[in-house]
C-alpha positions as CSV (number, residue, x, y, z in Angstrom):
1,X,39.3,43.7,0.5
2,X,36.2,43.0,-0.9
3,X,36.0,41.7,-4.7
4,X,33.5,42.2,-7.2
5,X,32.0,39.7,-9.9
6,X,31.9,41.1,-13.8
7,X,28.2,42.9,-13.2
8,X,29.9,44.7,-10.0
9,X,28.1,42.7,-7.3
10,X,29.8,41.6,-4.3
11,X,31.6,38.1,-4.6
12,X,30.2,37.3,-1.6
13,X,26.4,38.5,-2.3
14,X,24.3,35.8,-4.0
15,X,22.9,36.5,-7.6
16,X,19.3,37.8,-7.8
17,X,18.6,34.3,-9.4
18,X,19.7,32.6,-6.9
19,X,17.9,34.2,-4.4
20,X,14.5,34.1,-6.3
21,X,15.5,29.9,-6.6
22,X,16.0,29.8,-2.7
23,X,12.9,31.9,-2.2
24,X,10.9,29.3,-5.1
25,X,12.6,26.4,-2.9
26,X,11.7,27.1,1.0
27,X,7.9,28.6,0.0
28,X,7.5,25.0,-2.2
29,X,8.4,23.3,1.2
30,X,6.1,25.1,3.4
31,X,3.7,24.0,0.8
32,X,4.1,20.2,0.4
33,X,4.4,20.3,3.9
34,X,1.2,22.1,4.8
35,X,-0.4,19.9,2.0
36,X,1.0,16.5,4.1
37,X,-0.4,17.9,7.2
38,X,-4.0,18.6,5.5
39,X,-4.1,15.6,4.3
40,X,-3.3,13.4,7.0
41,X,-4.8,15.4,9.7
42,X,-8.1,17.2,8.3
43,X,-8.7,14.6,4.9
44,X,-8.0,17.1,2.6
45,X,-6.8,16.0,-1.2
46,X,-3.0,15.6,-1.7
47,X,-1.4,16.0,-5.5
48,X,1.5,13.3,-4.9
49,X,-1.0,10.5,-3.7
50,X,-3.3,11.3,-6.8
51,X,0.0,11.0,-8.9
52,X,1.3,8.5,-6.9
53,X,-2.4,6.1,-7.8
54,X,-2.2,7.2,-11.9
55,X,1.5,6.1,-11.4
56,X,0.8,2.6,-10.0
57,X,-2.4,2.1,-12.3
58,X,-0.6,2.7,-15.8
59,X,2.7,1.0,-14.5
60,X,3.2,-2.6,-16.6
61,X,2.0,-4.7,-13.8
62,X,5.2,-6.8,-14.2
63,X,7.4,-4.0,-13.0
64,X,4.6,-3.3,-9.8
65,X,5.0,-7.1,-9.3
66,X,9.0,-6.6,-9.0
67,X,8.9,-3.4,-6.7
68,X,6.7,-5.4,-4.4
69,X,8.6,-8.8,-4.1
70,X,11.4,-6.6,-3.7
71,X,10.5,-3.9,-1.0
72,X,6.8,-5.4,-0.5
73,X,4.6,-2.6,1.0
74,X,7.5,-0.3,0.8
75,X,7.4,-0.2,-2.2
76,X,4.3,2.3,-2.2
77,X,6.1,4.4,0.0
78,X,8.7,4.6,-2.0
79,X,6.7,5.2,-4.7
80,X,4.6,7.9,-2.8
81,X,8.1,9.7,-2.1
82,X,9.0,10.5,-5.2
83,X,5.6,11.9,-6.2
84,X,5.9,13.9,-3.0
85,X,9.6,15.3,-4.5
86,X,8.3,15.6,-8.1
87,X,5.7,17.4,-6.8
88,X,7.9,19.8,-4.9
89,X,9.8,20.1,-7.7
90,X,6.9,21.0,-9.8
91,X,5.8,24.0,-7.5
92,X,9.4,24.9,-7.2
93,X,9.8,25.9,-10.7
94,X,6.4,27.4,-11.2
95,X,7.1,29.5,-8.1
96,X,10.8,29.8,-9.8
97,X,9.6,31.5,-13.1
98,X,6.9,33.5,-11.5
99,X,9.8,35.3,-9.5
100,X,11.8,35.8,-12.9
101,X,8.7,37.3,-14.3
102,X,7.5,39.5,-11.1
103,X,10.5,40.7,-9.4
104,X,8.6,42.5,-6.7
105,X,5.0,40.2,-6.0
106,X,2.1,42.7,-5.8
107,X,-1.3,41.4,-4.3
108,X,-2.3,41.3,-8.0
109,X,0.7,38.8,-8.7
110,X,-0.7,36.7,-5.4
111,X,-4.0,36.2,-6.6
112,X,-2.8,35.4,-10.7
113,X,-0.3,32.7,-8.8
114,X,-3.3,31.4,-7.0
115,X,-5.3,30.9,-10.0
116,X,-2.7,29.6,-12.1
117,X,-1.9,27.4,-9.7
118,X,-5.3,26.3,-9.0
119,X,-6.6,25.7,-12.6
120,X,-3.5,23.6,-13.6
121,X,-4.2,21.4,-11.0
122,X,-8.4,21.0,-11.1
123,X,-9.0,21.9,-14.6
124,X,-6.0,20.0,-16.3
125,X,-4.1,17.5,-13.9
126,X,-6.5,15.9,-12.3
127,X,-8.9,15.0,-15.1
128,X,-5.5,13.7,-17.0
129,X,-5.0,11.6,-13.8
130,X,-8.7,10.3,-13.1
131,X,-9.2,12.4,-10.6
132,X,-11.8,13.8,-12.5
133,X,-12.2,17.7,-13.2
134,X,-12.2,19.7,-10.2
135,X,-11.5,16.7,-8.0
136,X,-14.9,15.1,-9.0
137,X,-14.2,11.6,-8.0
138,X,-12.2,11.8,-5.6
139,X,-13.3,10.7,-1.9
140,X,-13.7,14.0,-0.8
141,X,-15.8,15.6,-3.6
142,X,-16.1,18.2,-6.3
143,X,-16.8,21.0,-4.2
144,X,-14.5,20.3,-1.1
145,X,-11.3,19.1,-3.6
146,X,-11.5,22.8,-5.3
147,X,-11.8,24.4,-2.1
148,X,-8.8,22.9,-0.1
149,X,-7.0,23.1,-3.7
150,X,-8.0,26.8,-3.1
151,X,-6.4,26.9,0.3
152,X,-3.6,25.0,-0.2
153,X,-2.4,27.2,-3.1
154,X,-3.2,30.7,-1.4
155,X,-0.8,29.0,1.3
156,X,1.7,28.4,-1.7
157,X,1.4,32.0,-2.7
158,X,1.5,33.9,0.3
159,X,4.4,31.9,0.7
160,X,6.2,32.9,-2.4
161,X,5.0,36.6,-1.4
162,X,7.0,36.7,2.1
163,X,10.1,34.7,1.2
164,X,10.8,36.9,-1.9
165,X,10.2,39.8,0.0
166,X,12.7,38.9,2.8
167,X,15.0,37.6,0.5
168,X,15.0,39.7,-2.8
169,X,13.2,43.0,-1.3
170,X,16.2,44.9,-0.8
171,X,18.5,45.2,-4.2
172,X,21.6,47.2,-4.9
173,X,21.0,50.4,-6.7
174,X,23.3,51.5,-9.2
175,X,25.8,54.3,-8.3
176,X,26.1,57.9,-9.4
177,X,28.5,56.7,-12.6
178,X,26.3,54.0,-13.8
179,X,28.3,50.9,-12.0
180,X,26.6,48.4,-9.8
181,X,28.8,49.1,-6.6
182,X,26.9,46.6,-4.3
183,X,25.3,49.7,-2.3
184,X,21.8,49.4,-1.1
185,X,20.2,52.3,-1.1
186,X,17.4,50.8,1.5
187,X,19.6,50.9,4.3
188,X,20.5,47.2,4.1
189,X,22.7,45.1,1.7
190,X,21.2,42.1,0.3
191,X,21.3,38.5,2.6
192,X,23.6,36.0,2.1
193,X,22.7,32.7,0.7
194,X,20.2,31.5,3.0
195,X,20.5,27.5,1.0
196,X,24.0,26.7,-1.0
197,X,23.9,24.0,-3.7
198,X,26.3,21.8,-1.5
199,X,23.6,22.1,1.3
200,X,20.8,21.2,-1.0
201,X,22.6,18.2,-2.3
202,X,23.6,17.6,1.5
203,X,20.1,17.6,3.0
204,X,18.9,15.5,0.0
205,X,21.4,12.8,0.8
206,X,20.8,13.2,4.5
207,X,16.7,12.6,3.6
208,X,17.8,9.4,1.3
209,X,20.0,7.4,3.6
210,X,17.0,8.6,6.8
211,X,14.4,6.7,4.1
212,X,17.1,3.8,3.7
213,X,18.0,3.5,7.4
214,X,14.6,3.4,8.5
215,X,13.6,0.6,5.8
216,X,16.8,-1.9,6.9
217,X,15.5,-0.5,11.1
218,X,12.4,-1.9,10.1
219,X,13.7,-5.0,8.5
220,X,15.9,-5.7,11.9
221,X,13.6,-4.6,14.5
222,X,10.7,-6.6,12.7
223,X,11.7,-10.0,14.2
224,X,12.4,-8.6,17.8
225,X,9.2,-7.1,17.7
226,X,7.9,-10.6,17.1
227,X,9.5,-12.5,19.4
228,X,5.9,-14.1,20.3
229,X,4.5,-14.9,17.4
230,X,6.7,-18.0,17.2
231,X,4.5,-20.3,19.4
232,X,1.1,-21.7,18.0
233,X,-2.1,-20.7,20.1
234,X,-4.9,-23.3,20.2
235,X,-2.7,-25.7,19.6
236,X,-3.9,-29.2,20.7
237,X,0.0,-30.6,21.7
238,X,1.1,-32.0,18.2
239,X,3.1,-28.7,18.1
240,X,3.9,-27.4,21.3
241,X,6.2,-24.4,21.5
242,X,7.8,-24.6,18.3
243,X,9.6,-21.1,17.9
244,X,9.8,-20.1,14.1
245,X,6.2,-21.7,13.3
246,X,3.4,-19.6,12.1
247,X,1.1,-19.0,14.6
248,X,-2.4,-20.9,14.1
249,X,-4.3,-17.9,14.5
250,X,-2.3,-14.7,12.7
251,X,-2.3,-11.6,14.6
252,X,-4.2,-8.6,13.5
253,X,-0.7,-6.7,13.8
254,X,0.7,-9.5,12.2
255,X,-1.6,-10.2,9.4
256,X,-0.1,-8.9,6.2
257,X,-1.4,-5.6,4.2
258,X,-1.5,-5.4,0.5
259,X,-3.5,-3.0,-1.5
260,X,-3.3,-0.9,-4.5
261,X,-3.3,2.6,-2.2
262,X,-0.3,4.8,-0.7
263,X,-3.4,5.6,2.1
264,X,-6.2,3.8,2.5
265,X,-9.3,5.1,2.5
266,X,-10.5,6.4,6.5
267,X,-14.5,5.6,6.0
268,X,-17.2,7.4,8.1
269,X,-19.3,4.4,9.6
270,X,-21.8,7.5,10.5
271,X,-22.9,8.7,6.5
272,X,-21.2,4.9,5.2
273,X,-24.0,3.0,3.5
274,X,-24.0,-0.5,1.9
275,X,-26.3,-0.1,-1.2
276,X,-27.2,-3.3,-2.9
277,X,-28.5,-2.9,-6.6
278,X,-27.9,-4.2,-10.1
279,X,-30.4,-7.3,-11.3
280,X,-32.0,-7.7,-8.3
281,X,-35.9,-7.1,-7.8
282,X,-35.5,-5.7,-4.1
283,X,-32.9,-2.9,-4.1
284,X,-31.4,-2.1,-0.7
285,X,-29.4,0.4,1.7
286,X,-27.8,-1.3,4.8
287,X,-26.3,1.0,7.4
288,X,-23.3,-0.2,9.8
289,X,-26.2,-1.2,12.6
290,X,-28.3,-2.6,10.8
291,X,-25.9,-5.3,9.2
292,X,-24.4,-5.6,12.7
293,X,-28.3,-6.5,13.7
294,X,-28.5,-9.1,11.4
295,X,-28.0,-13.3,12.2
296,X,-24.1,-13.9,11.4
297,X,-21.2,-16.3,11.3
298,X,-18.2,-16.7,12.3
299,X,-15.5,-19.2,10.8
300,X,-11.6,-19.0,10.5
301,X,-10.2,-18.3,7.3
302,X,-6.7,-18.1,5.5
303,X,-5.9,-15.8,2.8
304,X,-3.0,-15.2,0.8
305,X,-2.3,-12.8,-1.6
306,X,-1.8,-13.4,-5.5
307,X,1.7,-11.5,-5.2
308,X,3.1,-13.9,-2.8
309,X,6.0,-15.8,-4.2
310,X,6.8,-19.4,-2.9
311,X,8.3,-19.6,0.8
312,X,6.8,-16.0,1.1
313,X,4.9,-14.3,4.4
314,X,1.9,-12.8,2.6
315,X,-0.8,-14.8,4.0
316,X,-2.3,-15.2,6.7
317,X,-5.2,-17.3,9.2
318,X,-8.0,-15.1,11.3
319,X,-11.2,-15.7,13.2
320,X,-13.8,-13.2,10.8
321,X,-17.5,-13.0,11.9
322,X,-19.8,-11.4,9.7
323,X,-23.5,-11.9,7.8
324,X,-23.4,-14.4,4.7
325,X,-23.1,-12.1,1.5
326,X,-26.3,-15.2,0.3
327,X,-29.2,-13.6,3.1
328,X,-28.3,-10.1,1.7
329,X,-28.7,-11.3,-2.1
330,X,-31.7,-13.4,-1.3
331,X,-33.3,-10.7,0.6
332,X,-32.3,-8.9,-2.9
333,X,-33.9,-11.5,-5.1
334,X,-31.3,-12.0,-7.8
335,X,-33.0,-12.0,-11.2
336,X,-32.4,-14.4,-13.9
337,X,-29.4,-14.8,-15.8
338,X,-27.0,-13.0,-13.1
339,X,-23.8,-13.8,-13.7
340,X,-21.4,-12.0,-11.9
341,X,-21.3,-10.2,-8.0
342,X,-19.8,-6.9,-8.5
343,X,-18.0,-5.1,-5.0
344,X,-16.7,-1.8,-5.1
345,X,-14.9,0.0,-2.5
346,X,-14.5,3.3,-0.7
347,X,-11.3,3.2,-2.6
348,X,-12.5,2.9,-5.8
349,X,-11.2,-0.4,-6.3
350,X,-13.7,-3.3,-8.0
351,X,-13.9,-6.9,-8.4
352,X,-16.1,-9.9,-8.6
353,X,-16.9,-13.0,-8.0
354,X,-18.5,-15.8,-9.7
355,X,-22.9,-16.1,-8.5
356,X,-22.0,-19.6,-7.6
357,X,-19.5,-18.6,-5.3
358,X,-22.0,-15.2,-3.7
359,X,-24.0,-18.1,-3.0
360,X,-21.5,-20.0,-1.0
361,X,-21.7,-20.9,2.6
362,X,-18.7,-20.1,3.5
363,X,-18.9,-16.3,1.7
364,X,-19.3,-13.7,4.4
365,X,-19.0,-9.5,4.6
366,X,-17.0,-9.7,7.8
367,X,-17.3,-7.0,10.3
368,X,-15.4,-8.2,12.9
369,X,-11.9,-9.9,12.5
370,X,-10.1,-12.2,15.8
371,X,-12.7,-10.9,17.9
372,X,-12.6,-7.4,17.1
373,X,-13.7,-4.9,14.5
374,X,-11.9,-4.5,11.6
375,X,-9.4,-2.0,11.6
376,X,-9.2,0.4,8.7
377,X,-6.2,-1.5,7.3
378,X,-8.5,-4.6,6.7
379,X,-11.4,-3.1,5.6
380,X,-13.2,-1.2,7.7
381,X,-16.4,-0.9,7.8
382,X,-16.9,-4.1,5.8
383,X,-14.7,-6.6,3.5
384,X,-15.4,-10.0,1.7
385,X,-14.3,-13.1,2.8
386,X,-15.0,-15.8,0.0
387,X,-12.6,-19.2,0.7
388,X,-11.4,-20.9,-2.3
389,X,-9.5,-17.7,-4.0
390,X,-6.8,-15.1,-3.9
391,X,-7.0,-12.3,-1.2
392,X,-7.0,-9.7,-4.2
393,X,-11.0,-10.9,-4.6
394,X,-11.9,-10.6,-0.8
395,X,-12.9,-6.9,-1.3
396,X,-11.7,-4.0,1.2
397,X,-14.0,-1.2,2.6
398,X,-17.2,-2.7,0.6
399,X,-19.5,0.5,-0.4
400,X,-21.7,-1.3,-3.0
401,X,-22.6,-4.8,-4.6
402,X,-24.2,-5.1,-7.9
403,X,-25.6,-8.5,-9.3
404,X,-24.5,-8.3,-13.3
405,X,-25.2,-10.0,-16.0
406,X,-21.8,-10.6,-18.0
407,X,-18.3,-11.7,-16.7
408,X,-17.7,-8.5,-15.0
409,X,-13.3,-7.4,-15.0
410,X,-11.9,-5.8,-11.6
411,X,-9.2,-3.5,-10.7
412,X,-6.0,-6.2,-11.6
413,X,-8.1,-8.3,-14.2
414,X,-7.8,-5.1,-16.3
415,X,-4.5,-5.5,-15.8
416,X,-3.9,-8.8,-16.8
417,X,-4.2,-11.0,-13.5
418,X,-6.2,-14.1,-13.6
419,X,-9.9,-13.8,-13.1
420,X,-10.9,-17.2,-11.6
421,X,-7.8,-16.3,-8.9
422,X,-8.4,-20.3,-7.5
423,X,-5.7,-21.1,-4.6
424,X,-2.9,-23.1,-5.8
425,X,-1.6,-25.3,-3.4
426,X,1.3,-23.9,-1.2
427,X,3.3,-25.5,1.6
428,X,6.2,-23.4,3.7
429,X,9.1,-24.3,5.8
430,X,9.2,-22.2,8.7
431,X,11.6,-23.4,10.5
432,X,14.8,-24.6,11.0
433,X,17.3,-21.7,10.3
434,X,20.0,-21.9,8.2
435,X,22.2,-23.3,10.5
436,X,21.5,-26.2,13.6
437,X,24.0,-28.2,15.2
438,X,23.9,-32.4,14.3
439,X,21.3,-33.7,17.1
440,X,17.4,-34.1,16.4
441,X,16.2,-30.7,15.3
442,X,12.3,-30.1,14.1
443,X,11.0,-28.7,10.7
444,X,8.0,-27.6,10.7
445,X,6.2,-24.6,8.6
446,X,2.5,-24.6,7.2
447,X,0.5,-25.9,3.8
448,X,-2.6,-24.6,2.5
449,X,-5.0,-25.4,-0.3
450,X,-7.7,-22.8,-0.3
451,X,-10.9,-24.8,0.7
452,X,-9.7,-28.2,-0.5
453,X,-8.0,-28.7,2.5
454,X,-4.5,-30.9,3.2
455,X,-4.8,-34.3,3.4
456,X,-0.8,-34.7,3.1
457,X,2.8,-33.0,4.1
458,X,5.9,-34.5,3.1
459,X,9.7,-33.8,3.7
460,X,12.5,-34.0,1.8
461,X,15.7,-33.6,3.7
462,X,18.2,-34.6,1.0
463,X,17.2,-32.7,-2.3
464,X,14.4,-34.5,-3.4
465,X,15.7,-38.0,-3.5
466,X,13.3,-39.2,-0.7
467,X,10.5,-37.7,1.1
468,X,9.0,-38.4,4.7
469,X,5.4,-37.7,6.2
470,X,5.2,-35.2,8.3
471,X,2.6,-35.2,11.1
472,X,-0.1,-31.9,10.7
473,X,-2.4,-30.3,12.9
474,X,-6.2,-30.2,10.9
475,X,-7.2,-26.5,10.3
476,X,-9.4,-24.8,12.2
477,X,-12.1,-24.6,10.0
478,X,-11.7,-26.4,6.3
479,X,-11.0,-23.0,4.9
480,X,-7.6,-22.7,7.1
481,X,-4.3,-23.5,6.6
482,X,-2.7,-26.3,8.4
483,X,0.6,-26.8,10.4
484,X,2.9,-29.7,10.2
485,X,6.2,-30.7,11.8
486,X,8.5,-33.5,11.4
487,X,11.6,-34.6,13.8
488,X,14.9,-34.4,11.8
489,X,18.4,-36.3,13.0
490,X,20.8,-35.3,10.8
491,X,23.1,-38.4,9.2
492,X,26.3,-36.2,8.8
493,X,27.3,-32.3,9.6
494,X,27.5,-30.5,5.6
495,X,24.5,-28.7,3.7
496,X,21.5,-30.3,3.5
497,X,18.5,-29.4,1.5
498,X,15.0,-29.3,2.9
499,X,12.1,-29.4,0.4
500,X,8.4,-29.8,1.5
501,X,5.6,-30.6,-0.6
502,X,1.8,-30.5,0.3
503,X,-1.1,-32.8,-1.6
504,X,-4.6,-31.0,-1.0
505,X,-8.2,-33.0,-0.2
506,X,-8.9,-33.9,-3.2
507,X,-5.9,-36.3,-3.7
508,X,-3.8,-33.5,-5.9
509,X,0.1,-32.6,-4.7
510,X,1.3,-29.5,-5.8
511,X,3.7,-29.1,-8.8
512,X,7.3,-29.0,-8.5
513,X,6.6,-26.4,-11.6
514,X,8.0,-22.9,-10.9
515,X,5.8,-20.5,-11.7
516,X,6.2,-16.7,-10.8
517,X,2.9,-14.9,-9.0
518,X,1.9,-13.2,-12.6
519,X,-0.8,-13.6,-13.9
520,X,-2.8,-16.6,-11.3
521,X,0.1,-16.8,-8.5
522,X,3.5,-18.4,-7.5
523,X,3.7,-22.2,-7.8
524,X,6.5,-24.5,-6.8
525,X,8.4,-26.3,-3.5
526,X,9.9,-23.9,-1.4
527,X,13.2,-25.3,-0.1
528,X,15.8,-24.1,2.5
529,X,19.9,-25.4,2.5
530,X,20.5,-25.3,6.2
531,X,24.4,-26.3,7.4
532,X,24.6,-28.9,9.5
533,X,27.7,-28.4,12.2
């Protein structure tokens, strides 16, 4: 026998509420799912990744710093994730109280929603996020933003149309006495509930732990994946086959990734343009050819980010080729009294460097990276390599360079990172693991000192009481890091603790002093306590 609830519907017939929730719910997730699509497919703008940029920008930079030694570039994912579900959440209850409002959508209600929808996002949340109003500087433009807005929110609609149709279209009249009996009139009784609250919940934990499982994959696979990079290449015999070891030269899959964006920025090398401007007599646009027509270089160069904490893997060692960044500014004619060498990227990000260092030899726009053209995760079409400081300096997806005449502030000096960014000197201990059995065993890692150079390594293999030379491989070029080893015969089995320390070229060691990577980068001896057995 069938029951009835107090207002005489069926106990097993969902509440109009809840139907017009599971109808808000499922036309929200055609939407952020169309919008993924768009974006990653056809370019179009996505809300969540303009959130998800505001979010990072306005963060305290010391709680950015902490989700990125913690879950390094996932931590943007992350990050992008929840915009994606706040998002989602966001359309949910517009499309929620629009149903509460408009029990039956008319074409009217569509095209109201569409607006609505539409002006909240171009004419209020994007200006409140930088976007600018109607999208104006974002990659894709004023005009094309509001249009794919347009589309995107029409999908949204229509959406909401059809799912409360099929879900809340048929509704139980009231019967001859004035009680709700639960009849439908239309010729069929209202659906059951298409998503239950324990399935929501369910499906949101299922999502969660798919997120978590394939971070710790990741983190497992990651070293099988590797198996190769554990033997150096050019290598001259000081170091053959030492598994563990850095390779000399990094690995364009290898090389590490670090920038401000959730996606970075997909540049078209056919309209890009590399306009030169600011105190300079000769003003200039370069296209992609013509640079690549120029006389260039090619040299290897380390870099390391400013995040990187002490024994950590964000740095790297590459073969770049490109044209000195001093031709282009002496074709340009720097005026008097420049100061400062202004990039900006496709991404919107900025920085600078000092003239002196513009001027440099060693100071290339780099096209090409171990042989091959950079790859849009390293800059394509064009990034700055300047040796001597922090990879946060050696621009991505250069656009534009302007010579200025005051000490110009970038994206993360604005946000309290150090300006002059200078290498510190940094040495690593690659391997052995934490456990080797008591015969001769080899540590070995790498030590770097921007372009001072290393003129020393030395080993510690009890604590810091006494230290050994190590023998090292020169860098490549003087802007490289090195690679040292030394041969190890343990005196008894127990812990042991391995410390290395590096002295650069100009006669300096590097303090003992631990110093986090906020504000001018990590400092300190990284150490390892392996068991001896």
């Amino acid at each position: 026998m069938r029951t009835l609830n107090i207002d005489g519907r069926p106990s097993d017939q969902p509440s109009a509420r809840e139907l017009q929730f599971q109808a808000a719910v499922l036309a929200s997730a055609v939407t952020v799912t169309v919008s993924l699509l768009s974006r990653y497919i056809l370019r179009a703008p996505l809300v969540p990744e303009v959130l998800s940029e505001f979010v990072f920008a306005v963060l305290p930079i010391s709680l950015v710093e902490a989700g990125v030694s913690l879950l390094g570039a996932f931590a943007k994912q992350l990050g992008m994730l929840a915009c994606v579900v706040a998002y989602f959440l966001a359309l949910t209850g517009s499309a929620f109280v629009f149903l509460g409002l408009n029990r039956r959508v008319s074409a009217p209600g569509i095209v109201i929603l569409v607006i609505f929808t539409w002006a909240a996002t171009l004419l209020v949340l994007f200006p409140l996020l930088g976007a600018g109003l109607l999208g104006a500087n974002l990659r894709q433009g004023r005009t094309a933003a509001s249009m794919w807005m347009l589309a995107i929110y029409s999908v949204f609609a229509i959406a909401v149309s059809y799912f409360s149709a099929r879900y809340l279209g048929a509704q139980p009249e009231p019967a001859a006495d004035g009680s709700n009996s639960g009849a439908v009139q239309s010729g069929r009784s209202r659906p059951a509930t298409l998503i239950g609250r324990r399935s929501i919940a369910r499906w949101t934990f299922y999502a969660i732990l798919g997120v978590a499982f394939y971070d710790v994959g990741r983190a497992l696979l990651d070293p099988l994946l590797r198996l190769g990079a554990g033997r150096v290449r050019h290598g001259t015999g000081i170091f053959p086959s030492i598994d563990g070891l850095a390779t000399e030269v990094t690995s364009v899959s290898d090389f590490y990734d670090v920038s401000k964006n959730v996606s970075d920025p997909d540049v078209d090398v056919r309209r890009w343009q590399l306009q030169i401007s600011g105190t300079v007599q000769n003003a200039a646009s370069l296209s992609y050819d013509q640079i690549r027509q120029l006389p260039f270089v090619e040299h290897y160069a380390t870099l390391e980010c400013i995040s990187n904490e002490v024994g950590g893997g964000l740095i790297g060692n590459a073969l770049w080729r490109g044209v000195r960044l001093r031709d282009l500014l002496e074709q340009a004619a720097l005026k008097p009294g420049v100061f400062d060498i202004v990039l900006k990227a496709a991404d919107g990000y900025t920085d600078s460097i000092p003239v002196e260092r513009a001027l440099a030899d060693g100071t290339i726009l780099a096209y090409e990276m171990n042989g091959y053209p950079l790859d849009q995760t390293h800059g394509f079409p064009l990034r700055l390599i300047v040796p001597g400081i922090y990879g946060m300096k050696n621009v991505k997806w250069i656009t534009a360079i302007e010579a200025v005449d005051f000490d110009f502030k970038g994206y993360w000096q604005k946000r309290g990172w150090d300006d002059r960014a200078e290498y510190k000197t940094m040495s690593r201990i690659d391997v052995p693991g934490a456990s080797i059995k008591g015969s001769a065993t080899t540590i070995a890692g790498i030590a770097f000192a921007g372009d001072r150079g290393i003129q020393r390594v030395q080993v510690s293999t009890d604590g810091g009481k006494n230290w050994q030379d190590a023998e090292f491989k020169p860098g490549l070029s003087r802007y490289s890091w090195t690679l040292w080893h030394m041969d190890w015969t343990p005196a008894s089995p127990g812990p042991a603790l391995l410390i290395v320390r590096a002295t650069d070229g100009t006669g300096v060691t590097q303090t003992s002093s631990h110093a986090p990577a906020i504000p001018n980068g990590a400092s300190g001896y990284d150490s390892r306590t392996v068991r001896v057995v």
